[in-house]
Structures are given as structure tokens and as C-alpha cells.
C-alpha positions as CSV (number, residue, x, y, z in Angstrom):
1,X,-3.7,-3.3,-1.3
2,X,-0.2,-4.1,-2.7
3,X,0.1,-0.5,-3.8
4,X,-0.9,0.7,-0.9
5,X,1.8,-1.3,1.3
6,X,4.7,-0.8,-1.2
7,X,3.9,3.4,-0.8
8,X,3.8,3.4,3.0
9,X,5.3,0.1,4.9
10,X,3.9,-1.6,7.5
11,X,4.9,0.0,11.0
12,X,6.9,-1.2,13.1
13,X,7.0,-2.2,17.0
14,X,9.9,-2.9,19.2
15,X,11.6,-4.5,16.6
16,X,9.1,-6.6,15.3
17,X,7.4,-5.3,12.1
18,X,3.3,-6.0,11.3
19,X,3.5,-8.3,7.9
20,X,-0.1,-8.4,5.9
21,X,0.2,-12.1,4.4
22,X,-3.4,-11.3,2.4
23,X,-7.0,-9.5,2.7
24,X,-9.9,-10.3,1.6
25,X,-13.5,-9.0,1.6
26,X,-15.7,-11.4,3.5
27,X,-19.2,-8.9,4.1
28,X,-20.6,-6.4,1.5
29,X,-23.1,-5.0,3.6
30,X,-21.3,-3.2,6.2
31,X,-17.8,-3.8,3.6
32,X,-16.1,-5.8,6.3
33,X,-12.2,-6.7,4.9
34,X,-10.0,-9.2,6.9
35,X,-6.4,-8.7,6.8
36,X,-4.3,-11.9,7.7
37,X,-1.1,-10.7,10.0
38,X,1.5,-12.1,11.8
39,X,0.4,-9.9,14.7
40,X,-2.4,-8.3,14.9
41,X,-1.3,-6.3,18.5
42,X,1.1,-4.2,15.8
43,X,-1.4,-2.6,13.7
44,X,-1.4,1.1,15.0
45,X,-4.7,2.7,14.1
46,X,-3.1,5.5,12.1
47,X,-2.1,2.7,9.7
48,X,-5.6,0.6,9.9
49,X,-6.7,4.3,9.1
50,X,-4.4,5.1,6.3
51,X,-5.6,1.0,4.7
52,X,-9.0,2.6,5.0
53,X,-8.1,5.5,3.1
54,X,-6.8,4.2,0.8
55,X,-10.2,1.3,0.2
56,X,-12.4,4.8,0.1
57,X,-9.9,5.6,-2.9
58,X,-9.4,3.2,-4.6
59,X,-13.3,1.3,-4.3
60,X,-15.3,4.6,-3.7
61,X,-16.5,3.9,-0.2
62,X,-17.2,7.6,0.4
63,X,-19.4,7.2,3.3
64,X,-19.5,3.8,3.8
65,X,-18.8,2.6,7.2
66,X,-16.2,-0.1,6.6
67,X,-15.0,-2.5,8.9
68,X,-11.0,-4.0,9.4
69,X,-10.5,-6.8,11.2
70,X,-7.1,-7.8,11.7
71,X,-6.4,-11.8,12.7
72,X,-4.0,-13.9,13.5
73,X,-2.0,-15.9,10.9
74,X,-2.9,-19.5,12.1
75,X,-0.7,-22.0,12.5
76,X,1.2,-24.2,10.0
77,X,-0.2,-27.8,10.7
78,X,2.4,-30.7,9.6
């Protein structure tokens, strides 16, 4: 995934910019990946559709459904 953020950034909404702390594949069976945001409301589906494209490229999901689900970072407890 790092390869796929450093060749197109994260977009970018009224001055705030969506930051992917980490992913991670929690299903296999549909894949379902969970990508770990600081707000989820700024992932624009052309970019959740260019992170897919680039999972069918990289993992050969060539017609695989896959799921994204983008959540919340939660917060810090002291």
C-alpha cells in the first residue's frame, strides 16, 4: 500500500488531507481490508477505487469482489 500512496497522495478536502495510519486484511472470503484514517468522511471514492486497483494488481483479485472499509483512528487513551 506504501507504493501505492507515495505514487498518488491521499486527497484532500477543505484543507484537511485523508492520512491512512495502516490497513490490514481482516476477511479472506469476500477480501475485506480495513484502512485506519484520521477521517474517514475524506476518502473520495475515486481514490477508495484507485486503492482497489491497485490490491487487483498487486494481489491478483481479478474478479474478486473486495470490500474497503475505512474507520476512524480511535482515540489516544492516557
Amino acid at each position: 500500500m506504501q507504493q501505492a500512496l507515495d505514487r498518488h497522495a491521499p486527497p484532500s478536502k477543505a484543507g484537511k488531507r485523508l492520512k491512512i495510519l495502516y490497513a490490514a486484511q481482516v476477511r479472506s472470503d469476500p477480501p475485506t481490508f480495513v484502512f485506519h484514517v484520521n477521517d474517514p468522511k475524506l476518502a473520495h471514492f475515486t481514490y477508495v477505487r484507485f486503492l482497489e486497483n491497485r490490491l487487483r494488481e498487486t494481489y491478483s483479485f481479478l474478479g474478486t469482489p473486495i470490500q474497503l472499509v475505512f474507520r476512524k483512528r480511535e482515540s489516544r487513551r492516557t
